[in-house]
C-alpha positions, 0 to 999 in steps of 0.5 A, spaced: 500 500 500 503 507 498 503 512 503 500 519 503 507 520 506 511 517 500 513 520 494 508 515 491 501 519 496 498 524 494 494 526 488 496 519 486 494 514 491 488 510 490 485 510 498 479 506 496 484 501 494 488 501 500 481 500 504 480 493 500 485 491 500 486 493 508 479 489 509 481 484 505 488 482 509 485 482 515 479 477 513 484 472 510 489 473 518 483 472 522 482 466 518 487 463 518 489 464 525 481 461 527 479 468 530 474 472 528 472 478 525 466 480 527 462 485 523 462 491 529 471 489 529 470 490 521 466 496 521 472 499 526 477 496 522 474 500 516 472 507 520 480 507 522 482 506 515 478 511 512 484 516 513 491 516 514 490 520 520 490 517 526 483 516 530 482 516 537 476 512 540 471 516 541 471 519 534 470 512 532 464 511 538 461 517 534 460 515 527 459 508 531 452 511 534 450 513 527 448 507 524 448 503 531 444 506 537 446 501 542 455 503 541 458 504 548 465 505 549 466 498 552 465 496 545 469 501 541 475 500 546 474 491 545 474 492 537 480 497 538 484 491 543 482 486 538 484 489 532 491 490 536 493 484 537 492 482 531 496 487 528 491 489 524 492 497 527 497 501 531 495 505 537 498 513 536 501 514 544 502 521 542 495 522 541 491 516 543 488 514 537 489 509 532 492 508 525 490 502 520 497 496 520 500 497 513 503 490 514 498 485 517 500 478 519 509 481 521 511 482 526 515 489 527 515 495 530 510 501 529 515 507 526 510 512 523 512 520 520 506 524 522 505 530 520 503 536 524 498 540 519 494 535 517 495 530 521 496 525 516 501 518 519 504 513 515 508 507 517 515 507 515 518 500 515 523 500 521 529 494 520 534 498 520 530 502 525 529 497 529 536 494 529 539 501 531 535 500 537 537 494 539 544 494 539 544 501 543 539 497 547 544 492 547 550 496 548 547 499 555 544 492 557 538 493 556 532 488 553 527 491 548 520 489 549 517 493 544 518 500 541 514 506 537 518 511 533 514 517 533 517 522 528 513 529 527 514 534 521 510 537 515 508 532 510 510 534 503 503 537 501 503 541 507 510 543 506 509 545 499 504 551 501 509 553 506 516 553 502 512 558 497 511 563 502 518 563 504 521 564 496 515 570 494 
């Protein structure tokens, strides 16, 4: 799936494509895996990956309650922590919300690039990341259990606008 951080994102990138094909994904993992992707867990798969921004719970409770009266956080809050341990969606620490996995079924770390402006996070791939990581935790004695590399700066399309005014 290309980013809308990436080079490749932008005017280019097919969002409904990269829904399907996060939808689809996530139904062969659980099936192959025996567990069950309920219709509200896909529909709360479905409402993180309607953006490359991170959502946050209750935003996903408010479009929840529009189609389905009875939506109480509990049930945003067990989708949300079933989606996660299948590495269906990474938790944003930083915000407190949610972003779509762009490599479900792998095991890695969360690495993401999120843009100040508009808010946008896309998923870097982060072995050499992860192996900076490691051996410095290493050379310190130090046994990594997990990390999330949050990086924070404008995206291209928010720094366009910006380096136009600095050149008028």
């Amino acid at each position: 799936m290309s980013s809308p951080l990436s080079p490749a994102g932008g005017c280019a990138h097919d969002h409904r494509s990269c829904v399907e094909d996060a939808l689809g994904a996530a139904h062969r993992l659980c099936a192959e895996r025996g567990v069950r992707l309920t219709e509200i867990r896909r529909r709360v798969l479905e409402l993180v990956w309607r953006s490359h921004a991170p959502v946050g719970a209750y935003e996903l409770l408010k479009e929840l309650t529009k189609e389905r009266q009875s939506a109480v956080p509990p049930t945003v809050y067990r989708a949300l922590e079933f989606l996660v341990a299948q590495g269906l969606v990474h938790r944003i620490e930083s915000q407190n919300a949610y972003i779509g996995c762009v490599h479900p079924g792998e095991s890695h770390c969360s690495h993401f690039l999120i843009c100040r402006v508009c808010g946008t996070a896309a998923e870097l791939p982060g072995r050499r990341i992860d192996a900076a990581i490691a051996a410095t935790a290493a050379d310190c004695g130090f046994l990594v259990e997990g990390d999330t590399v949050e990086v924070t700066g404008l995206c291209a399309r928010c720094r366009a606008p910006a380096a136009d005014k600095h050149h008028v």
